[in-house]
C-alpha positions in Angstrom: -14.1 -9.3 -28.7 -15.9 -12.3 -27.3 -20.0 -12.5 -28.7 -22.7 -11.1 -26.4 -25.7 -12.5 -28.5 -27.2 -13.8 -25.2 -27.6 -10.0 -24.2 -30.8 -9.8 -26.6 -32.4 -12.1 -25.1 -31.7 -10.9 -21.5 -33.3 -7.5 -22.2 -37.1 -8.3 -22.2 -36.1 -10.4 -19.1 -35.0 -7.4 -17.7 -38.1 -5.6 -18.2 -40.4 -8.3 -17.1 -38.9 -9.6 -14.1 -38.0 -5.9 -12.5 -40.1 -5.4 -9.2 -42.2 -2.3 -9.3 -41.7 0.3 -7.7 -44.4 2.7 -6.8 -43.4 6.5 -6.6 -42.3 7.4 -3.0 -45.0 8.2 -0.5 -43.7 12.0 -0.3 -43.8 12.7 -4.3 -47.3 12.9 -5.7 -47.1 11.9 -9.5 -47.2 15.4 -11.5 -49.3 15.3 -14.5 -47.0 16.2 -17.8 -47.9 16.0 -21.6 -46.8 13.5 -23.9 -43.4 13.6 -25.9 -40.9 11.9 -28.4 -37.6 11.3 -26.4 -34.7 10.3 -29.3 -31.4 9.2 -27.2 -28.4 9.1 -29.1 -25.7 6.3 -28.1 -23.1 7.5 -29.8 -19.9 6.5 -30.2 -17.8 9.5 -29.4 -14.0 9.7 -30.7 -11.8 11.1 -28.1 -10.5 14.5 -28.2 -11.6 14.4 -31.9 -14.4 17.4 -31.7 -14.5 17.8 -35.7 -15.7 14.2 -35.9 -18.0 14.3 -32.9 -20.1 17.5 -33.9 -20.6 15.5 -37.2 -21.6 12.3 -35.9 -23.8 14.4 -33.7 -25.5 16.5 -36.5 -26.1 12.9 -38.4 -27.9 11.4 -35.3 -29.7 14.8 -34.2 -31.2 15.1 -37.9 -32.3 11.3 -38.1 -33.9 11.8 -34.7 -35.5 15.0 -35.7 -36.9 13.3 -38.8 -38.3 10.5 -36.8 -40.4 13.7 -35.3 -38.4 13.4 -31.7 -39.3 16.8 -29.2 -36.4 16.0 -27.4 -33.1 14.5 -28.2 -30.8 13.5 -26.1 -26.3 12.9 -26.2 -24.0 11.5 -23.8 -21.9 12.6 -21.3 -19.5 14.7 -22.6 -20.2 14.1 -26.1 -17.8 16.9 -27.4 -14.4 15.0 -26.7 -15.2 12.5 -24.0 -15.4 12.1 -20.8 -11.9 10.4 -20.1 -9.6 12.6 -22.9 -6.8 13.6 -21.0 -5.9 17.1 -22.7 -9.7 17.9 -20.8 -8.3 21.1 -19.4 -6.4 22.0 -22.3 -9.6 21.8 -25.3 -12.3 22.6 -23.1 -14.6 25.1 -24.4 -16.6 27.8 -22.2 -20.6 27.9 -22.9 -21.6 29.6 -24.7 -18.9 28.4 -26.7 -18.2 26.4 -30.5 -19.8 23.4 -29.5 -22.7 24.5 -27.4 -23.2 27.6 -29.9 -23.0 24.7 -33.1 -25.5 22.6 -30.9 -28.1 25.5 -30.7 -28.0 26.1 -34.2 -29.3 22.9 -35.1 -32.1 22.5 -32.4 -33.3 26.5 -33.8 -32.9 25.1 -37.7 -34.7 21.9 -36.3 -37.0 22.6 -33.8 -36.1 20.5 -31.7 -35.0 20.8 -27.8 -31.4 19.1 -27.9 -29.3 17.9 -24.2 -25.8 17.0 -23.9 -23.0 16.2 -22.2 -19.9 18.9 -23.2 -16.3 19.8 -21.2 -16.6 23.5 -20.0 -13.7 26.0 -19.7 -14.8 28.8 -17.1 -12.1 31.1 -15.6 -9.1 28.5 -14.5 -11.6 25.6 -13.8 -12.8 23.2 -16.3 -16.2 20.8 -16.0 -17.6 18.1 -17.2 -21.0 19.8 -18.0 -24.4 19.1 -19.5 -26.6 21.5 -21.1 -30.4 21.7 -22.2 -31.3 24.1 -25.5 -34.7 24.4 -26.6 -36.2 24.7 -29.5 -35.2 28.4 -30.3 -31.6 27.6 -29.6 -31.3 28.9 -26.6 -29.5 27.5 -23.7 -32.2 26.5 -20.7 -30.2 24.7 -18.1 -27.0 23.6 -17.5 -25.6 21.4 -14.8 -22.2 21.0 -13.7 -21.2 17.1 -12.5 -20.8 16.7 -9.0 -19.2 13.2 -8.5 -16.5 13.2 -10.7 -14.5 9.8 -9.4 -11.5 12.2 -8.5 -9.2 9.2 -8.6 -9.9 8.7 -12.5 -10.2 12.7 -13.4 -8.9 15.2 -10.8 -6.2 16.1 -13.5 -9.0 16.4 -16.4 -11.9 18.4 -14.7 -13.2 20.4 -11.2 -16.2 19.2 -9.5 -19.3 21.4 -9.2 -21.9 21.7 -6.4 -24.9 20.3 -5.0 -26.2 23.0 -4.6 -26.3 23.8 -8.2 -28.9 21.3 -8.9 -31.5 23.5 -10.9 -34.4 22.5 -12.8 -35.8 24.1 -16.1 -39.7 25.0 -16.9 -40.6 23.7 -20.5 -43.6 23.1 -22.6 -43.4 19.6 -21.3 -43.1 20.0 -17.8 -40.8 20.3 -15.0 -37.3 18.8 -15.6 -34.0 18.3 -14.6 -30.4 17.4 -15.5 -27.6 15.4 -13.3 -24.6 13.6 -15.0 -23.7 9.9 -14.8 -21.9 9.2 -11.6 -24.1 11.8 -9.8 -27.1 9.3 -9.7 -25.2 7.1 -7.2 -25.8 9.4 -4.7 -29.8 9.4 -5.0 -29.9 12.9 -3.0 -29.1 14.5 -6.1 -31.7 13.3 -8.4 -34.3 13.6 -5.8 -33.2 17.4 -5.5 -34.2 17.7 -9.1 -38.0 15.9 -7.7 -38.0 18.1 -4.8 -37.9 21.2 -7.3 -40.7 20.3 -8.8 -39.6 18.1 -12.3 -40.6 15.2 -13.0 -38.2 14.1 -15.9 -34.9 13.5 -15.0 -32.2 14.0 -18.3 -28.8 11.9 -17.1 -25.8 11.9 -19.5 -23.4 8.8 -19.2 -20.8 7.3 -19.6 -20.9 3.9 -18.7 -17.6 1.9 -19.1 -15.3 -1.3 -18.0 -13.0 -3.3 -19.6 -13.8 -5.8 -22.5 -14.1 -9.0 -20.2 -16.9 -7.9 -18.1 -18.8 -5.4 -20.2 -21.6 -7.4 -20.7 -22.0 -7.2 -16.4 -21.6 -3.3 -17.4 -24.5 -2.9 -19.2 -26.6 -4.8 -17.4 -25.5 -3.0 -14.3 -26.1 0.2 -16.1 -30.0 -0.5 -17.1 -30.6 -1.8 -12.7 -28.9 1.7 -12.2 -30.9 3.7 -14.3 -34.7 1.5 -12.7 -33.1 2.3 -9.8 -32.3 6.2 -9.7 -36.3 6.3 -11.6 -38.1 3.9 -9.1 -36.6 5.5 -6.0 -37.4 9.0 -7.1 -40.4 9.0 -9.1 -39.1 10.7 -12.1 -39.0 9.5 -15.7 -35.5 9.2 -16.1 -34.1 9.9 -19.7 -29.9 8.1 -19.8 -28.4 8.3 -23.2 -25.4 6.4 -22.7 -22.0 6.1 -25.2 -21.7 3.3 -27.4 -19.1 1.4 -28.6 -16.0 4.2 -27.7 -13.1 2.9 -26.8 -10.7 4.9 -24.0 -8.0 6.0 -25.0 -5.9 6.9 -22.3 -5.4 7.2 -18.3 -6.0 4.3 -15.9 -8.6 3.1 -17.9 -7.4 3.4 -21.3 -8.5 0.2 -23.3 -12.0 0.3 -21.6 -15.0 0.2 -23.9 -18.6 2.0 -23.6 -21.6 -0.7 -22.7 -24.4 1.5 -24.6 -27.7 0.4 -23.4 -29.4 3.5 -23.3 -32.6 3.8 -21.2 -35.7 5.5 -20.4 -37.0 4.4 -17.2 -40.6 5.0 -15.7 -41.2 6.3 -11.8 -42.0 2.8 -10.9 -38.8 1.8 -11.3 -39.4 -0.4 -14.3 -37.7 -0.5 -18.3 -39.6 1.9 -21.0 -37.0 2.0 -23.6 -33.3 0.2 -24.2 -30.9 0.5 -26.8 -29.0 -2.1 -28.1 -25.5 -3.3 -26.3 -22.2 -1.5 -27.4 -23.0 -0.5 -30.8 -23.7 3.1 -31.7 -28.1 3.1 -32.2 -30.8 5.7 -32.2 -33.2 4.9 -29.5 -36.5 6.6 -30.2 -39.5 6.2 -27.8 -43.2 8.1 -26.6 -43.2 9.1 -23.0 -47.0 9.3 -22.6 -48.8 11.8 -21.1 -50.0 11.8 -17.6 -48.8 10.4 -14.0 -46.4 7.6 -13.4 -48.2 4.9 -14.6 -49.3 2.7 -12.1 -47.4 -0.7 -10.4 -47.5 -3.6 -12.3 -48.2 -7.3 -11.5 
């Protein structure tokens, strides 16, 4: 694997040198409290659920330790997003791995979102789900642009029109999955309903050669879907995982988790590839305001 020490040093470029964004003229900043955010870039093993609700109960109890309300996985953090036996191991939700997920936010106290493959009926989704703190299931939101060239065999597509947004003792928020933020109509459906945080599983990869151009397109993406809705925008992204099969088996995960503010600028990155804990404070109040 070539080095990517120079990535470090781009970050805080990144940051700094992103033009603000001010919220758009249509979405008044909504006043929200203050919260710990903990997103987990894991490294998930494909197909290999054993390992991946262990890894997950090691990351969710370090975050929860660090005091984090809400503590965010990747897409489809159960097997990943690419496995190729999706439709085969998908679980329904409730399920194993959703029912294992709420038992540790109840035992923890802690609101927990992730990425999971769901088994309803004859279909199978790549899903996302948000449990509070008494292990109950809040929201859930089916992905809507699946790239049907990669995983029509894997998964269906759900609906636009199945955009919802939960009320919690933070505020207002909503839930989309990776490749829905490219079309910005369905994160601004989650602003429209009222929410201004916006929870986005990825999975972010690309082969080896030209992952470093991945992550970097990944934290512009992430500015962008924040700074041209207004919403926070919460993206834990996989790290490290390698694909293991399909059209893109040998591709790696770029990582570089973010939290992005409503003026489009860089709150919060993780590190580049490697699995990491990113743990930040989302302060209380409206978007802050433009910066010079």
């Amino acid at each position: 694997m070539r080095a990517f020490g120079q990535f470090a040093l781009l970050l805080p470029v990144l940051a700094a040198s992103a033009p603000g964004m001010a919220a758009p003229p249509d979405r008044a900043p909504r006043p929200h409290p203050g919260l710990r955010v903990a997103l987990v870039q894991m490294d998930v093993a494909d197909g290999n659920l054993e390992e991946n609700m262990r890894r997950a109960e090691q990351w969710i109890r370090e975050a929860a330790g660090k005091g984090a309300d809400l503590v965010c996985l990747p897409e489809a953090a159960d097997f990943g997003w690419l496995h190729q036996r999706a439709r085969e191991v998908a679980l329904p939700v409730p399920g194993r791995y959703t029912d294992f997920l709420c038992a540790l936010a109840k035992e923890l106290r802690v609101w927990v979102c992730a990425g999971c493959l769901e088994k309803d009926g004859e279909k199978t989704y790549n899903s996302a789900v948000l449990i509070d703190r008494a292990g109950a299931v809040v929201l859930k939101h089916r992905k809507i642009s699946t790239l049907p060239k990669l995983t029509a065999h894997l998964y269906d597509a759900g609906s636009a029109r199945d955009i919802h947004t939960a009320d919690t003792e933070f505020g207002r928020v909503g839930l989309t999955i990776c490749a829905d933020n490219f079309n910005i109509a369905h994160p601004k459906r989650a602003a429209d309903l009222g929410a201004w945080l916006l929870l986005a599983p990825h999975g972010f990869a690309e082969k080896e050669e030209d992952l470093l151009d991945n992550g970097v397109s990944f934290i512009t993406h992430i500015k962008n879907v924040a700074g041209k809705t207004g919403l926070w925008v919460a993206a834990a992204d996989t790290g490290l995982s390698r694909v293991a099969g399909g059209d893109w088996a040998g591709y790696l995960h770029s990582g570089c988790s973010t939290v992005a503010r409503p003026d489009g600028k860089v709150h919060a990155v993780g590190p580049f590839i490697q699995p990491a804990l990113v743990v930040c404070d989302i302060p209380a109040g409206p978007a802050p305001e433009k910066t010079q």
